[in-house]
C-alpha atoms as one frame of an Amber mdcrd trajectory, in Angstrom:
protein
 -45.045  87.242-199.549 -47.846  86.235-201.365 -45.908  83.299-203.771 -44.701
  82.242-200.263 -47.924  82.028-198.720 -49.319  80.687-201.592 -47.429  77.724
-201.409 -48.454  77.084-197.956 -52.054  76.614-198.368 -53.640  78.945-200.254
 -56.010  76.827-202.359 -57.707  75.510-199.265 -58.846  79.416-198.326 -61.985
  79.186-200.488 -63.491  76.325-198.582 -63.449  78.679-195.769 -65.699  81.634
-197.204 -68.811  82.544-195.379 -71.840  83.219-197.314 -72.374  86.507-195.739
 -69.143  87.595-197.596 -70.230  87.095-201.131 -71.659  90.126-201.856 -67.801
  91.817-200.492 -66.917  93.330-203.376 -70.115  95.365-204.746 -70.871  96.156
-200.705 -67.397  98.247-200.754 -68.907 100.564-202.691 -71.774 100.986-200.912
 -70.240 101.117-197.941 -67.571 103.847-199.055 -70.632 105.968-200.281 -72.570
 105.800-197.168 -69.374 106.682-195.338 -68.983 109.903-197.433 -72.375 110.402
-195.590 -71.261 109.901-192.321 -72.923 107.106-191.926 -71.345 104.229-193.284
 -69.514 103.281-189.941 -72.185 101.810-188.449 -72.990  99.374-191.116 -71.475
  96.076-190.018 -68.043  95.467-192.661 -69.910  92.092-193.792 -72.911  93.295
-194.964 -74.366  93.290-198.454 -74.640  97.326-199.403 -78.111  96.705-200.729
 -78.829  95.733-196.832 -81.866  97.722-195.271 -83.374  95.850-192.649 -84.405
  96.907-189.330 -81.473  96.153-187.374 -79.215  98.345-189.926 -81.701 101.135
-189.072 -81.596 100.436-185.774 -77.744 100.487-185.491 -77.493 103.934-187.841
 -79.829 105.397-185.225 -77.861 104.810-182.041 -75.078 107.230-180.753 -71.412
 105.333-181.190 -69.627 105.229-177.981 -66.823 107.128-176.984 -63.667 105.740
-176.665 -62.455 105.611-172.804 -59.392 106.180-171.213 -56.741 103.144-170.435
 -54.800 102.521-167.539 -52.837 105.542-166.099 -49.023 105.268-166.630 -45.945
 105.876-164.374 -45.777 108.297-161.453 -47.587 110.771-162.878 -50.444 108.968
-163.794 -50.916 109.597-167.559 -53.860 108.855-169.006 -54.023 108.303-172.674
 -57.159 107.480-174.501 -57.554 103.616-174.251 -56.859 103.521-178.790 -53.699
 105.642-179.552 -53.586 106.831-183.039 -50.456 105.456-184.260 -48.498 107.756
-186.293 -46.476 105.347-188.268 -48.677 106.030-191.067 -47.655 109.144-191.720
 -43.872 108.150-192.240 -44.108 108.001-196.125 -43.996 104.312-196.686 -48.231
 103.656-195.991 -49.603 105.310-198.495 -51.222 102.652-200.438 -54.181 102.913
-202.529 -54.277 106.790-203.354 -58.041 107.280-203.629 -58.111 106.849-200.098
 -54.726 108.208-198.726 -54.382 110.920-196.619 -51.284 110.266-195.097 -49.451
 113.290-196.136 -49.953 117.095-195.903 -52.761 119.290-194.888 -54.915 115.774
-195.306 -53.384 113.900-192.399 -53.410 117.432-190.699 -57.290 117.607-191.157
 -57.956 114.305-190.449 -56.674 114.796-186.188 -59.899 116.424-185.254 -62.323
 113.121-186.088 -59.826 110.880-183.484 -59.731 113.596-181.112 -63.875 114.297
-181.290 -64.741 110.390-180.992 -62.104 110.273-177.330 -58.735 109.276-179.106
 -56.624 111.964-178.425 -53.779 110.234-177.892 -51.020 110.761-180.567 -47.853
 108.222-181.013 -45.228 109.804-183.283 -41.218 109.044-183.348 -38.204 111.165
-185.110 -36.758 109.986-188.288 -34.377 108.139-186.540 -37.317 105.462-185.617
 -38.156 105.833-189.045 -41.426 108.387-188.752 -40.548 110.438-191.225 -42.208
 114.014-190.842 -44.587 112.361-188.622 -43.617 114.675-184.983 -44.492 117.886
-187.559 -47.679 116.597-189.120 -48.869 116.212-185.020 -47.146 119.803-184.472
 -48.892 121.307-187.189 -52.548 119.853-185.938 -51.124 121.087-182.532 -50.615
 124.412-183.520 -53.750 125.272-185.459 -56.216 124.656-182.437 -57.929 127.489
-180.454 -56.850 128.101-176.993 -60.807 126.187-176.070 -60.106 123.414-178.144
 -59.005 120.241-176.381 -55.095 119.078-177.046 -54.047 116.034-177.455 -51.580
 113.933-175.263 -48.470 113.534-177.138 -46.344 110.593-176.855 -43.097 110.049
-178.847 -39.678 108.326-178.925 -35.875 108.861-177.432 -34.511 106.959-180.824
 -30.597 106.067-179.475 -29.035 104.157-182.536 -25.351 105.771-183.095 -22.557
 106.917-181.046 -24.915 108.291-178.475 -25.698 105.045-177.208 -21.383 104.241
-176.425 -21.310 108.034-174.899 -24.405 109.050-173.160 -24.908 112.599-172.111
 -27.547 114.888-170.136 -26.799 117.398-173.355 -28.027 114.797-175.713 -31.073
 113.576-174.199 -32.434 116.614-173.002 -31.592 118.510-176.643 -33.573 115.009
-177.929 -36.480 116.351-175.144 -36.306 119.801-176.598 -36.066 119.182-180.300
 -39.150 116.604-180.159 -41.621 119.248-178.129 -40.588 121.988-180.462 -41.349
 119.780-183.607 -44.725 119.078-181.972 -45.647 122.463-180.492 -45.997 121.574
-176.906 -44.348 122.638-173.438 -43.754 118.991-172.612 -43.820 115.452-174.021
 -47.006 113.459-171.802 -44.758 110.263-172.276 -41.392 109.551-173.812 -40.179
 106.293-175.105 -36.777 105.069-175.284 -35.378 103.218-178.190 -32.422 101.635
-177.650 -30.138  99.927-180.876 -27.176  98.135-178.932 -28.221  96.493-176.172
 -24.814  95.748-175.415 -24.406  99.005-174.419 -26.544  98.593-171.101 -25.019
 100.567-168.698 -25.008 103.655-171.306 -28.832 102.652-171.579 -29.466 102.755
-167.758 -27.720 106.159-168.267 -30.240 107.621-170.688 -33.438 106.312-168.489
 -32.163 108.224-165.417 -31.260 111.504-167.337 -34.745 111.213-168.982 -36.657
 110.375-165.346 -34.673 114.031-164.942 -36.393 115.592-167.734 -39.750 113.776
-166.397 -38.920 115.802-162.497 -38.238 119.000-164.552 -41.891 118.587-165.582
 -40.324 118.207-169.487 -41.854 114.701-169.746 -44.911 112.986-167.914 -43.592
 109.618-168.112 -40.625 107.221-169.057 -41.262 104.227-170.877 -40.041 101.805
-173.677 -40.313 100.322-177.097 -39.097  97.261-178.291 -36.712  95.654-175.586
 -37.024  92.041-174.255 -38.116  91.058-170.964 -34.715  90.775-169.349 -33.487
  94.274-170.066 -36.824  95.904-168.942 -36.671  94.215-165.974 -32.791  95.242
-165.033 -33.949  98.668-165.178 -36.982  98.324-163.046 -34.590  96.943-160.524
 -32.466  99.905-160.841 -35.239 102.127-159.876 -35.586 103.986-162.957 -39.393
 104.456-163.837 -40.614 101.413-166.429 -44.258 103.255-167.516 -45.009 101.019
-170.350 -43.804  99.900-172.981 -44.625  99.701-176.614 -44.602  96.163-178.464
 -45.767  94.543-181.050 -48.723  92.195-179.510 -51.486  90.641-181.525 -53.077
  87.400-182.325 -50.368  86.632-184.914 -47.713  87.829-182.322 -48.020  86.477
-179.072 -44.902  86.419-177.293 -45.934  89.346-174.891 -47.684  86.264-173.247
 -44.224  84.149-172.904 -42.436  86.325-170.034 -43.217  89.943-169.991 -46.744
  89.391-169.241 -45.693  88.215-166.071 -43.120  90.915-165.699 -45.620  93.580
-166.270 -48.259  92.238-163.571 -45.543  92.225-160.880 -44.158  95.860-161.685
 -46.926  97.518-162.796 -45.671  98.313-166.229 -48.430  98.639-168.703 -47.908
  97.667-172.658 -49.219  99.619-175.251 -49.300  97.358-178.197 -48.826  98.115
-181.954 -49.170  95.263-185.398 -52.624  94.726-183.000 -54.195  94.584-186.466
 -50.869  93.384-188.434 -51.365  96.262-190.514 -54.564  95.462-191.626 -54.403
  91.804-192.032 -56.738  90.763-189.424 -59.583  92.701-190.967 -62.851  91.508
-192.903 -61.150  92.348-196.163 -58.812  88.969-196.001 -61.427  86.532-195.547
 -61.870  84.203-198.113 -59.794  85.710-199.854 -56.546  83.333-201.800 -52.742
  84.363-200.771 -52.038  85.659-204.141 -54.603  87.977-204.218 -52.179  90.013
-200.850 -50.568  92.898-202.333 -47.609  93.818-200.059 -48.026  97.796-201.427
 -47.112  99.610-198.161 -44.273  98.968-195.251 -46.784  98.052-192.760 -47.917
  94.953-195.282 -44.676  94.115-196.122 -43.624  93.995-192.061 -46.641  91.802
-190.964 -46.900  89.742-193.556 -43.271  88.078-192.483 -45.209  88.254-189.386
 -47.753  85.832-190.558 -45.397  83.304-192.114 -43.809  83.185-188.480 -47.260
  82.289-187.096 -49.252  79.647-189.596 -49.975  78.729-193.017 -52.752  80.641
-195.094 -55.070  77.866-194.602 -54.731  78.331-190.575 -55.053  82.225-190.935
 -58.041  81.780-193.017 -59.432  79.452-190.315 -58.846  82.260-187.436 -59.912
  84.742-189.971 -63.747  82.911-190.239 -63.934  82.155-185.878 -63.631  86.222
-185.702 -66.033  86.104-187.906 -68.160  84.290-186.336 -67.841  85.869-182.821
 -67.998  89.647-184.303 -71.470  88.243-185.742 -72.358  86.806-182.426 -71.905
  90.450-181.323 -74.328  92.280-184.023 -72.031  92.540-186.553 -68.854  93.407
-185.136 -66.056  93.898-187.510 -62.905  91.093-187.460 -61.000  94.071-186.796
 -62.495  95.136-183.575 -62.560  91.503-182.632 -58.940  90.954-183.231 -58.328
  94.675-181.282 -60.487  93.282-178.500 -58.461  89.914-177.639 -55.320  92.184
-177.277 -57.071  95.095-175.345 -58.950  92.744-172.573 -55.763  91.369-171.462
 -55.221  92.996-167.831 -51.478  94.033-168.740 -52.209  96.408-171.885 -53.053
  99.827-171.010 -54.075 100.790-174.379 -53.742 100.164-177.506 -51.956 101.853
-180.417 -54.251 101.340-184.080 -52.743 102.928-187.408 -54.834 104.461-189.684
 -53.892 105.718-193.045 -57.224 108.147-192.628 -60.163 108.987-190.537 -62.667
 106.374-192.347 -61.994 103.675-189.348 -62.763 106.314-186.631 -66.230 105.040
-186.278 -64.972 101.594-186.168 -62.701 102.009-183.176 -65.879 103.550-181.513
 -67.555 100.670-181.936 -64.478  98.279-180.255 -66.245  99.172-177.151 -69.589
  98.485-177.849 -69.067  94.661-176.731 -66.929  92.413-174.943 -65.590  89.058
-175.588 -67.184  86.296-173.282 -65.326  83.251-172.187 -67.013  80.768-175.112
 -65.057  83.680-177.205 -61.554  83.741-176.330 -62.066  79.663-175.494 -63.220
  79.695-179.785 -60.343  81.876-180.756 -57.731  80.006-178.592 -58.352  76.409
-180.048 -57.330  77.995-183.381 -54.266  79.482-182.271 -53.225  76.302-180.745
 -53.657  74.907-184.169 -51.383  77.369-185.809 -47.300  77.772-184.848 -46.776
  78.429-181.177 -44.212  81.803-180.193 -40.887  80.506-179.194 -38.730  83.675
-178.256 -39.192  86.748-175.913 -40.510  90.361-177.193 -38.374  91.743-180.705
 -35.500  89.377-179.900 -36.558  87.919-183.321 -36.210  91.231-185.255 -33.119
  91.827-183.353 -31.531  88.625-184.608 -31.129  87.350-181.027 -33.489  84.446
-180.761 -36.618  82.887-182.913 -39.680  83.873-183.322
């Protein structure tokens, strides 16, 4: 990733730094130690650590909002918190730099309680079969250690059909799937469960598994029926079938934007809400990239590694540094908002996401995704951000098609 990138640009990044950014690399510190005092969140991810004027003071002394709910899903109207804690992290393949891991164990276990006291209480997990690891028992451990007053989260997970299942579809297999998942997370019922589907020439079988499911969600075993990773086309056959389409979960983003070529459409006229992941493409649209050449991009966990083939779909380094410094600008514009919550904002104001899904490797962002709805982007924002995505390499294909070998990017 990073020769590649390198060799599309890289050497034009510097011209690109913002002053503000200089002092990056001695405010880390500062930064990490104020957050060991529970503080540190509020500072603004540009600043200089050394920074004490008034505004700082002023920020540290106001309360950080609480994350609100998103849009209600399916029939029975669940309502997850509008950031999801996406559990992808804790699949074994994240954990990165190890002074700051806690993506296995009783740390990932401890860290629950800071998403669930700032208003995300919404958990995304998967079986290893969608490649989450131990994830469902990390959530089921958290689950089962909480007093009968403390609040539970909502628990969403996945239906992962990728063998012979999907050729022979049976009531036994999907509601065993239904059992086995709520057991692994310690709860009577699963608030929304999301279908995976390998073989999409196996269609009928698939139309099969969604009605035996909406079953399991009358049974009061599941709140709601949705999706993950299918194209337009296929979402919208089983719409028309009558089979409840909740939401579905994609991969949507300012690097990834081909929720906007059809299934935006789709989901205004059926009422299907997405719930986006790669919003942050695993970390690259963050402060911490700015400025900064390609080699220096270490492709240490799976999540790097899977959007950073992302970003060679979309532009060149030189165009990512270039949408890198206009979030910049408009988090500044916005006293000091991070890239990060600028990047999470273009995806969450767009009226057919119901919320969206961050990963976090620990609990150190928490404040952060407080803060994601402390502003809003005004039109002289998105109008900013859009002239630089017109600059860079316009989506051609439909949602996952691409990873499924089916069509381009």
């Amino acid at each position: 990733m990073a020769r590649s990138l390198a060799t599309r640009g890289a050497g034009q990044c510097a011209r690109h730094r913002r002053s503000t950014l200089r002092c990056c690399a001695a405010a880390d510190v500062g930064r990490r130690d104020l957050l060991a005092a529970g503080s540190a969140a509020l500072l603004p991810a540009w600043a200089p650590s050394s920074a004490a004027s008034s505004l700082f003071a002023t920020l540290a002394a106001e309360p950080l909002p609480r994350v609100p709910r998103g849009a209600p899903l399916g029939l029975n109207g669940v309502l997850p918190s509008a950031v999801i804690k996406g559990c992808w992290q804790l699949s074994g393949g994240h954990r990165g730099d190890a002074a700051t891991d806690r993506t296995t164990g009783k740390p990932a276990v401890a860290d629950f309680s800071a998403f669930v006291a700032a208003g995300i209480d919404t958990f995304d997990a998967g079986p290893e079969a969608c490649g989450y690891g131990p994830a469902e028992l990390l959530v089921g451990q958290y689950v089962a250690s909480l007093g009968a007053a403390e609040q539970r989260p909502l628990l969403f997970t996945k239906l992962c059909c990728v063998g012979g299942e999907q050729s022979a579809m049976s009531a036994d297999f999907v509601r065993s799937s239904v059992k086995r998942a709520a057991q692994r997370l310690q709860a009577p019922r699963i608030d929304v469960m999301q279908i995976y589907w390998n073989d999409l020439a196996y269609k009928k079988d698939l139309l099969s598994c969604a009605q035996l499911l909406q079953e399991e969600r009358d049974a009061g075993r599941v709140g709601a029926v949705a999706y993950t990773n299918m194209p337009t086309s296929v979402l919208a056959s089983l719409h028309d079938a009558g089979v409840e389409t909740a939401a579905h979960q994609i991969q949507f983003s300012l690097l990834d934007r081909r929720p906007l070529k059809q299934q935006a459409a789709w989901c205004r006229s059926s009422g299907c809400k997405l719930l986006p992941y790669g919003v942050l493409a695993g970390g690259l649209l963050s402060d911490a990239y700015l400025g900064q050449p390609a080699s220096a991009v270490k492709l240490d966990t799976s999540s790097k590694r899977k959007y950073g083939s992302v970003l060679a779909q979309a532009g060149s380094w030189a165009w990512f540094q270039r949408l890198l410094t206009v979030l910049r600008a408009v988090g500044d514009a916005h006293g000091g908002a991070s890239v990060a919550n600028v990047a999470a904002r273009w995806v969450l104001e767009h009226d057919f996401v119901g919320s969206v899904i961050l990963g976090a490797r620990n609990a150190r962002n928490v404040a952060d995704h407080q803060r994601l709805f402390a502003f809003a982007l005004t039109e002289g924002d998105k109008a900013a951000i859009q002239a630089v995505l017109d600059e860079g390499i316009q989506p051609k294909g439909d949602t996952y098609d691409w990873e499924r070998g089916a069509g381009p990017f």
